[in-house]
MMTF fields as JSON, N, C-alpha, C and O atoms, coordinates in Angstrom:
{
  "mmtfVersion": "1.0.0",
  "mmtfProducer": "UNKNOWN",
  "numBonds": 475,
  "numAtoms": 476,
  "numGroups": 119,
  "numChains": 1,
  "numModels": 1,
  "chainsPerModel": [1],
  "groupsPerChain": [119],
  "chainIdList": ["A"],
  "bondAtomList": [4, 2, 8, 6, 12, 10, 16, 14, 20, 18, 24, 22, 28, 26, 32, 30, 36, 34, 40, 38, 44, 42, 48, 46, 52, 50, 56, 54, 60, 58, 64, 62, 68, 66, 72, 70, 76, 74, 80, 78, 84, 82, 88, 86, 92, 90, 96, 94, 100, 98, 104, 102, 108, 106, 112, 110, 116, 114, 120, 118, 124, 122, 128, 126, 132, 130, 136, 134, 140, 138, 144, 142, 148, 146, 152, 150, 156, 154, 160, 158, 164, 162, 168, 166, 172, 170, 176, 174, 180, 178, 184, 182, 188, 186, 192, 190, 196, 194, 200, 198, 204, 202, 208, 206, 212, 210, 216, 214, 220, 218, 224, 222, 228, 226, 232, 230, 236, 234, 240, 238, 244, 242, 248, 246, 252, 250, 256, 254, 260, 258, 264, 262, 268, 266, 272, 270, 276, 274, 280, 278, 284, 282, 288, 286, 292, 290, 296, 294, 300, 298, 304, 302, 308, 306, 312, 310, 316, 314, 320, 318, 324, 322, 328, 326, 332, 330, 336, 334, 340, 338, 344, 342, 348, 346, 352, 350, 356, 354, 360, 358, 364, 362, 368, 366, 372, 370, 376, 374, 380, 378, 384, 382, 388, 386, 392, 390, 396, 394, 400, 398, 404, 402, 408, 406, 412, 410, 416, 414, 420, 418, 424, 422, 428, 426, 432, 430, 436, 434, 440, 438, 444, 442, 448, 446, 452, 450, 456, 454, 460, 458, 464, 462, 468, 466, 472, 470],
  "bondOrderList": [1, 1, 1, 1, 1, 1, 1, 1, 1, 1, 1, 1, 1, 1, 1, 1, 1, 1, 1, 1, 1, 1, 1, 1, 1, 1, 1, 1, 1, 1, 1, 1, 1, 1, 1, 1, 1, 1, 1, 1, 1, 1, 1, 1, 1, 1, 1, 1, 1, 1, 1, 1, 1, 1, 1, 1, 1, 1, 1, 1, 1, 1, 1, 1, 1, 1, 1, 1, 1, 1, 1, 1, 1, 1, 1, 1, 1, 1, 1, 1, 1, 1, 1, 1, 1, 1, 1, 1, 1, 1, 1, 1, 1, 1, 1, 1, 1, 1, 1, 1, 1, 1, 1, 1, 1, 1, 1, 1, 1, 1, 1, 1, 1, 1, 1, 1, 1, 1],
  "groupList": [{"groupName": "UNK", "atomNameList": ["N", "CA", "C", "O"], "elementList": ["N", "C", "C", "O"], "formalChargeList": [0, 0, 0, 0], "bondAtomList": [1, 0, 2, 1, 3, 2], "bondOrderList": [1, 1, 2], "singleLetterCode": "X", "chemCompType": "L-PEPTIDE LINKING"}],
  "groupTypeList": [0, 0, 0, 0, 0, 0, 0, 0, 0, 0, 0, 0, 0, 0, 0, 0, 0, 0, 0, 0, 0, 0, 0, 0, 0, 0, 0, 0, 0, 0, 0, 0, 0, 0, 0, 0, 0, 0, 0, 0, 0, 0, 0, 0, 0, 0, 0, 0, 0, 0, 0, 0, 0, 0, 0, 0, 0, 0, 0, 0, 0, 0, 0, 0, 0, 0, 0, 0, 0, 0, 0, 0, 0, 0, 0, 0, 0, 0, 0, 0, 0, 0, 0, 0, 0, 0, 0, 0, 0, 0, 0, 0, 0, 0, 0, 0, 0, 0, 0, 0, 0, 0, 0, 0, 0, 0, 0, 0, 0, 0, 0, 0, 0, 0, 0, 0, 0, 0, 0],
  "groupIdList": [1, 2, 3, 4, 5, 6, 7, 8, 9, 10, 11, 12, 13, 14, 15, 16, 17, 18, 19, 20, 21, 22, 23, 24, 25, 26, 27, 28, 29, 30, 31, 32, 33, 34, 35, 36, 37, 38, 39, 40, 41, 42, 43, 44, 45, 46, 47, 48, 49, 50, 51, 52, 53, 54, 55, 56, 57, 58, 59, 60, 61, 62, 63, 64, 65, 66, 67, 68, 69, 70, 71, 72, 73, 74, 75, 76, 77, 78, 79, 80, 81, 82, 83, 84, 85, 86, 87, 88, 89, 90, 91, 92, 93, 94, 95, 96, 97, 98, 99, 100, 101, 102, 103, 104, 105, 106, 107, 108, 109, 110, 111, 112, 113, 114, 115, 116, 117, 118, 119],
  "secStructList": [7, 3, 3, 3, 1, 7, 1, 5, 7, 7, 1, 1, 1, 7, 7, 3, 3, 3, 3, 3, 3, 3, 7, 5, 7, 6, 6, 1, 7, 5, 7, 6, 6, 7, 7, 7, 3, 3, 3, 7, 7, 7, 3, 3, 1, 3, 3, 3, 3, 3, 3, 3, 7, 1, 7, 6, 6, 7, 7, 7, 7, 1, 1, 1, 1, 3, 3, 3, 7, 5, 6, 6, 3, 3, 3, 3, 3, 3, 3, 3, 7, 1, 1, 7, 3, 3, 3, 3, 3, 3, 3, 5, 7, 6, 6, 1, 7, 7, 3, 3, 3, 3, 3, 3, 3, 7, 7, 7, 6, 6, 7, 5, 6, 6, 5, 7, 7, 7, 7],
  "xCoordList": [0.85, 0.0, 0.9, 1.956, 0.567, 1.449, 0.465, -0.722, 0.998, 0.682, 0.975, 1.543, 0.585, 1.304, 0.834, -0.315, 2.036, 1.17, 0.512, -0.638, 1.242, 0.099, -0.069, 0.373, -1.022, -0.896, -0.797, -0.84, -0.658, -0.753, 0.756, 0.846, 1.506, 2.618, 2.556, 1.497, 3.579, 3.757, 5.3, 6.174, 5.321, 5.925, 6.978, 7.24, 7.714, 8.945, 10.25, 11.139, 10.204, 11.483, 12.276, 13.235, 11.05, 11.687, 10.219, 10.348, 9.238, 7.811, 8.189, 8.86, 7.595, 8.102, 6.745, 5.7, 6.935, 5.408, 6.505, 7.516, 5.946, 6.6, 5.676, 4.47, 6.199, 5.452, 5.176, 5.782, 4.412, 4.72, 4.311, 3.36, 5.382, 4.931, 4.679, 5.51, 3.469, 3.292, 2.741, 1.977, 3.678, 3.499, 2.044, 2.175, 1.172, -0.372, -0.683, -0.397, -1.347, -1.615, -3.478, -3.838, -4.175, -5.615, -6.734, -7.55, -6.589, -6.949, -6.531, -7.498, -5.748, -5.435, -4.32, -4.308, -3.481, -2.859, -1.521, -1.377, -0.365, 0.838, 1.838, 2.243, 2.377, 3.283, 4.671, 5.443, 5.178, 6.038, 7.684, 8.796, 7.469, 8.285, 8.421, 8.915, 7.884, 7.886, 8.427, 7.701, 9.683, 10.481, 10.772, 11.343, 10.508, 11.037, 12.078, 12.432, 12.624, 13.464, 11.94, 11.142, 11.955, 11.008, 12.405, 13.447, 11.579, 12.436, 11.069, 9.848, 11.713, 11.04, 11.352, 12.326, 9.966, 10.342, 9.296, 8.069, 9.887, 9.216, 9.215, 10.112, 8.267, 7.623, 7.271, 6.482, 7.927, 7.078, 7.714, 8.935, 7.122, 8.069, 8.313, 7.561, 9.477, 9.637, 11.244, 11.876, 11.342, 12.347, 12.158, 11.312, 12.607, 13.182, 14.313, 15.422, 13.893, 15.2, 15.5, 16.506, 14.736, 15.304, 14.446, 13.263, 15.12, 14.21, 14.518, 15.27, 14.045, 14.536, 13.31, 12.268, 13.861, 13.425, 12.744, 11.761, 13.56, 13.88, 14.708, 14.305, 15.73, 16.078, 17.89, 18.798, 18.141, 19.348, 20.486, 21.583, 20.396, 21.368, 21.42, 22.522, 20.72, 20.757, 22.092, 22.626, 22.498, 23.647, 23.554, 24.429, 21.767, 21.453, 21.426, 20.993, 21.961, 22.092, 20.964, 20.157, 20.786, 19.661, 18.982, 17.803, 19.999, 19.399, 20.225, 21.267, 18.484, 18.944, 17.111, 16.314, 17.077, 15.308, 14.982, 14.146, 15.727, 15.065, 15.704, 16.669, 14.645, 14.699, 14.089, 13.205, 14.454, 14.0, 13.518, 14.175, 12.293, 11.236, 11.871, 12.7, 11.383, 11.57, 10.369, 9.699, 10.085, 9.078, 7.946, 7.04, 8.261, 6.775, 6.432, 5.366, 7.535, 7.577, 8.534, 9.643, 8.234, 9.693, 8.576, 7.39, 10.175, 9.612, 10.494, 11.481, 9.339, 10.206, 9.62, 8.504, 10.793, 10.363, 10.495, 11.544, 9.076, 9.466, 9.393, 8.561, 10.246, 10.279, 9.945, 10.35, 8.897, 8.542, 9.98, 11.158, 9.167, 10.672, 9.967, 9.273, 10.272, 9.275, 8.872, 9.011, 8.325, 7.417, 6.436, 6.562, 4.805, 3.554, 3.327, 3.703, 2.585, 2.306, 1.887, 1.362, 2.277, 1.968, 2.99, 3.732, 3.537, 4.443, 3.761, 3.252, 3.777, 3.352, 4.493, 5.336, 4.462, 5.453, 4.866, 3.8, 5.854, 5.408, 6.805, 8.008, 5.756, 7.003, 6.401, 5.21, 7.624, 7.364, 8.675, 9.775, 8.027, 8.768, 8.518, 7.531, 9.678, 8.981, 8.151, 7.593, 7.542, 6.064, 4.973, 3.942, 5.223, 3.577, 3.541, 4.326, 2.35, 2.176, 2.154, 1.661, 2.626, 3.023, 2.262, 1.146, 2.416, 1.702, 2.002, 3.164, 0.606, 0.881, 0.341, -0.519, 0.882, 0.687, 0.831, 1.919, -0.522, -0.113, -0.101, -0.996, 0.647, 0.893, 1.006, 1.552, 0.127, -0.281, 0.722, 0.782, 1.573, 2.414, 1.617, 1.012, 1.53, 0.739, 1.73, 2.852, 1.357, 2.241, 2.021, 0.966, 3.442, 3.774, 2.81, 2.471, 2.489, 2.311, 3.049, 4.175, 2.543, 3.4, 3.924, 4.552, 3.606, 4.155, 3.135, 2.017, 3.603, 2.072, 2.046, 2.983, 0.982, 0.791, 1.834, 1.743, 2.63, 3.23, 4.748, 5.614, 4.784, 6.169, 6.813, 6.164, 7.936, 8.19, 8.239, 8.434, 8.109, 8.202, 9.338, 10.045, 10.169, 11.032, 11.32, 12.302, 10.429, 10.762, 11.707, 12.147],
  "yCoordList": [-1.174, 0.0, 1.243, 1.181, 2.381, 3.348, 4.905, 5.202, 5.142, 6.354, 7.174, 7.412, 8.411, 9.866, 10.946, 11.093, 11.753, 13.161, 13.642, 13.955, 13.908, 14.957, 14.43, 13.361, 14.293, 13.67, 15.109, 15.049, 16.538, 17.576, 18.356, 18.71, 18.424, 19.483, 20.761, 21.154, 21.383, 22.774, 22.231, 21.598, 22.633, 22.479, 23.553, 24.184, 23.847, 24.901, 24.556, 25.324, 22.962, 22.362, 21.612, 20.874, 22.416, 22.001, 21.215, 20.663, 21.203, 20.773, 19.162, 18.493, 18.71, 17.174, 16.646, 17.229, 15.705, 14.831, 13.032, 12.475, 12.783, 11.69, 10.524, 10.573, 9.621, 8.592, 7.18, 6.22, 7.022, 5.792, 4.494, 4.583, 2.998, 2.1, 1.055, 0.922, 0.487, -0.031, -1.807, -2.032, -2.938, -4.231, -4.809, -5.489, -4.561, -5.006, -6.289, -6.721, -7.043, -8.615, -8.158, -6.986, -8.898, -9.371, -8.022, -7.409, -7.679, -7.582, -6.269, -5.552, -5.816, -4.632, -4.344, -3.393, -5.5, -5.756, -5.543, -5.98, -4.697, -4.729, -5.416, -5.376, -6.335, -7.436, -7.003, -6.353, -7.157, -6.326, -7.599, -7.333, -8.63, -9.5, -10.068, -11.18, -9.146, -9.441, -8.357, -7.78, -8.071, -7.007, -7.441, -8.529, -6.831, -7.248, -6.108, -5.277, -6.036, -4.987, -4.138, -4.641, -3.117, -2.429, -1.357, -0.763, -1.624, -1.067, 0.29, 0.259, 0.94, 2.461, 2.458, 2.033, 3.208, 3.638, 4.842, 4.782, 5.632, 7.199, 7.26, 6.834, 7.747, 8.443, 10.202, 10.476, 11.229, 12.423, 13.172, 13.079, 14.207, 15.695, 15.604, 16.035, 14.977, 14.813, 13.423, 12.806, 13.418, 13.199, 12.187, 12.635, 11.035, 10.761, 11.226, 11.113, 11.977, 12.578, 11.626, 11.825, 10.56, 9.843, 9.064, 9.187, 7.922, 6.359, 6.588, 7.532, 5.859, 5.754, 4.54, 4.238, 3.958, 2.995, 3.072, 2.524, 3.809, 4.332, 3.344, 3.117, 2.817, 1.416, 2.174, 2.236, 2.582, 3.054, 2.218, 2.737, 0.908, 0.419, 0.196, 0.089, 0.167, -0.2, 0.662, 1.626, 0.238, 0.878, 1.295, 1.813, 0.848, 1.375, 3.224, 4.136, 3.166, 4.711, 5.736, 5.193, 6.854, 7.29, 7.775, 7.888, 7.968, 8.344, 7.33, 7.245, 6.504, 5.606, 5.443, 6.333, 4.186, 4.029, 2.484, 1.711, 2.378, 0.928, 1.007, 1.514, 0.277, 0.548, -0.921, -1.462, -1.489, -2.453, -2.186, -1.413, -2.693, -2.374, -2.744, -3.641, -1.952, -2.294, -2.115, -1.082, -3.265, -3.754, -3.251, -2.545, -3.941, -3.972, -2.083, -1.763, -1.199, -0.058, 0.38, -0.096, 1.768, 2.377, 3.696, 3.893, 4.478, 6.033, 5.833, 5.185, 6.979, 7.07, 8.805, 9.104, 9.896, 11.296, 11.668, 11.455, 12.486, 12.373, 14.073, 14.677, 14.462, 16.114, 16.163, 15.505, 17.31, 17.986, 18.335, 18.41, 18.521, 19.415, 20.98, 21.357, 21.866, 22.899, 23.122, 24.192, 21.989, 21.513, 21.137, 20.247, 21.894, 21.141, 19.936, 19.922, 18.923, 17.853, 16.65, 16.911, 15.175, 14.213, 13.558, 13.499, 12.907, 11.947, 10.864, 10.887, 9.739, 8.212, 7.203, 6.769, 6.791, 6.377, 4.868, 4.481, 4.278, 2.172, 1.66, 1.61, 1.25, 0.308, -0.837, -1.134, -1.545, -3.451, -4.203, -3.783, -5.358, -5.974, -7.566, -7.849, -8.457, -10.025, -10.42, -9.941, -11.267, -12.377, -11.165, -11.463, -10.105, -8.781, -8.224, -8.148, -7.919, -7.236, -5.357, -4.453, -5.313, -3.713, -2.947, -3.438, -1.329, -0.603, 0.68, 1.082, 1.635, 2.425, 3.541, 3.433, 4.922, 6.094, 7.16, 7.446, 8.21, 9.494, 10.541, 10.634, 11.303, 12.59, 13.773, 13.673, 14.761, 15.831, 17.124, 17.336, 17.988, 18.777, 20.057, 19.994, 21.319, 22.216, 23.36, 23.206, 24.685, 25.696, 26.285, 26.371, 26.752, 27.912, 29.482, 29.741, 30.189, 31.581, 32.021, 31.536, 33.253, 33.524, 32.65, 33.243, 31.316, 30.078, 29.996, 29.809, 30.192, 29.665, 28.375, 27.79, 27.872, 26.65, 25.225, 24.009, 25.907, 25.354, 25.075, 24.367, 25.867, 25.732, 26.673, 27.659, 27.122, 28.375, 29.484, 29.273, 30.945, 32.206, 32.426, 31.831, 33.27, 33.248, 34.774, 35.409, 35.299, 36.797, 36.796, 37.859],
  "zCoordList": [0.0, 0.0, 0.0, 0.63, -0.662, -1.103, 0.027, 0.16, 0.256, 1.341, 1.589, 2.655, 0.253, 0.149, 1.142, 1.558, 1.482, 2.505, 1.901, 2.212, 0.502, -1.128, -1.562, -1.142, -3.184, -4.302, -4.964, -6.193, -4.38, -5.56, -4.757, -3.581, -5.525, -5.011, -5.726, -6.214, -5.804, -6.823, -7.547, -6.955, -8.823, -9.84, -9.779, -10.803, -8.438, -8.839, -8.247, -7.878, -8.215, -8.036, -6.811, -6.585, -6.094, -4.348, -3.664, -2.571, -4.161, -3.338, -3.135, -3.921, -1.896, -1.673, -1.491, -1.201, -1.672, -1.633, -0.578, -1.007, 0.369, 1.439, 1.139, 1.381, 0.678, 0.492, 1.104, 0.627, 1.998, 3.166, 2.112, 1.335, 2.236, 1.646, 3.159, 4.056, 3.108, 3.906, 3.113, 2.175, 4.165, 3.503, 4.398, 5.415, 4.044, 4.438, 4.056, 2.939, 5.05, 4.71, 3.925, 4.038, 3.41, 2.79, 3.685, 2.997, 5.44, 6.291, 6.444, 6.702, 6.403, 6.279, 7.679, 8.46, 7.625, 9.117, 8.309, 7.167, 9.127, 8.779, 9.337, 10.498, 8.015, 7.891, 8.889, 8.184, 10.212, 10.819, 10.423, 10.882, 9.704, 9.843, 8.665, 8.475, 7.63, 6.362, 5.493, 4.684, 5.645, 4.942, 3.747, 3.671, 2.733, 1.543, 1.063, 1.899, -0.376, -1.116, -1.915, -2.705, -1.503, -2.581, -3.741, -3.464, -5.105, -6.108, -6.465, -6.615, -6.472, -7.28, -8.706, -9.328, -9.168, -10.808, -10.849, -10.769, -10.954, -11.197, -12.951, -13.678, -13.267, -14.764, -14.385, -13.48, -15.155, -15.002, -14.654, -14.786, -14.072, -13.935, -12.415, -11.54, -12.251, -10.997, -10.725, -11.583, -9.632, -9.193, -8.05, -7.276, -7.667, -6.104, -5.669, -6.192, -4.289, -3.68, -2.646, -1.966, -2.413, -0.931, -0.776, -1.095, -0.115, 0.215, 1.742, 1.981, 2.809, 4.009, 4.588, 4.006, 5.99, 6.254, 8.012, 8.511, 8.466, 9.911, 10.822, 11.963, 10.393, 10.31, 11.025, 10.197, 12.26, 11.903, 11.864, 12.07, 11.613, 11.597, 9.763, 9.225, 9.308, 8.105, 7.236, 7.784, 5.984, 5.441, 4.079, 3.385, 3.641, 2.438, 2.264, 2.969, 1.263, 0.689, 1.22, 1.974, 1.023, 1.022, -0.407, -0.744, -0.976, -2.283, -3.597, -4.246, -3.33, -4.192, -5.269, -5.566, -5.513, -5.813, -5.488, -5.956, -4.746, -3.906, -2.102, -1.529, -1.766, -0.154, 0.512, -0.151, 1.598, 1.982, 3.09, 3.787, 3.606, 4.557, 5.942, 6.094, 6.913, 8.248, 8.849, 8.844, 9.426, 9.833, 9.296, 9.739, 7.865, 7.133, 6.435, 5.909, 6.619, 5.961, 5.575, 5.818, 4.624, 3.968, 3.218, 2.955, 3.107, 2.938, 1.481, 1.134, 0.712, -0.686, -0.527, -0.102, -1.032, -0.958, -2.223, -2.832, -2.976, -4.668, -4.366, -3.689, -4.91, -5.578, -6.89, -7.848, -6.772, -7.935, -8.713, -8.365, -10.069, -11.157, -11.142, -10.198, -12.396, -12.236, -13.593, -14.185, -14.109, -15.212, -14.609, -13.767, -14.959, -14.079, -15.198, -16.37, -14.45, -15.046, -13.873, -12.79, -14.395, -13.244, -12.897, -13.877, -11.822, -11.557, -10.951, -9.831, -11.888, -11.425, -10.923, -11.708, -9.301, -8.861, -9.134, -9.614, -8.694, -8.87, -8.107, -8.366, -6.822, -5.779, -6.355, -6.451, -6.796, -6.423, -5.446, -5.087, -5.26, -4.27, -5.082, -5.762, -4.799, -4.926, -4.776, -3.789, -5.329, -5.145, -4.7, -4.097, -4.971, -4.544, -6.076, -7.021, -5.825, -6.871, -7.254, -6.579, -8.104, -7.811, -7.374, -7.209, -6.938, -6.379, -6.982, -7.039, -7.633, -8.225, -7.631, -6.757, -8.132, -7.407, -7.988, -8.488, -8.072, -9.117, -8.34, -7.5, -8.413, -7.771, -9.54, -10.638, -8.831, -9.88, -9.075, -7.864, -10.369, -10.262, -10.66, -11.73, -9.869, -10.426, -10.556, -10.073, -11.273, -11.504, -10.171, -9.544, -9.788, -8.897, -8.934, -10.089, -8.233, -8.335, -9.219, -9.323, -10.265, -11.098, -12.547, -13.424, -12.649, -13.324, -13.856, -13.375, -15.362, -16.792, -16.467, -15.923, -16.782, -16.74, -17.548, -17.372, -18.303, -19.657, -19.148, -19.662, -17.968, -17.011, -16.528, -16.875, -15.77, -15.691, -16.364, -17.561, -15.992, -16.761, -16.989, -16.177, -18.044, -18.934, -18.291, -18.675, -17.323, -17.031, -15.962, -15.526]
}
């Protein structure tokens, strides 16, 4: 299950959207002993700036696009670009089936819709 703070940011380069992946059994109960590797794949005007797990022993990167769950969760943080448009994220993990997620990029104050001003 994919579990954004936003699904709408602003399109001027710095807006973050935090994305909780949570490993849920049928029931809606979280798997605390069932960590898998989740792999990221972002499409769109946008970016991953950071995976994290809350895991401090762990030695995975932070900025990478795969993250492995601790106890049954993991954070993926997508930044806007400052092109409005959509960014569709997709965690998968082994034997699950993927999980998809759209986050909508809107223009800044000041920002045509078409992308930043040239002024």
């Amino acid at each position: 299950m994919l579990l954004p703070d936003r699904t709408t940011i602003t399109a001027e380069g710095q807006d973050l959207s935090h994305i909780e992946v949570r490993l849920e059994d049928a029931q809606g109960v979280l798997g605390p002993d069932a960590d898998r590797l989740i792999r990221f794949e972002l499409e769109g005007t946008g970016t991953i700036l950071g995976v994290d797990n809350g895991d401090l022993r762990s030695s995975e990167p932070y900025q990478a696009n795969q993250r492995t769950t601790y106890w049954g969760r993991c954070l993926a943080i997508i930044q806007a670009a400052r092109e409005p448009g959509e960014i569709r994220l997709t965690a998968a993990a082994a034997d699950l089936p993927p999980a998809q997620l759209l986050i909508r990029t809107t223009p800044s104050p000041g920002q045509s819709p078409s992308g930043p001003s040239s002024a």
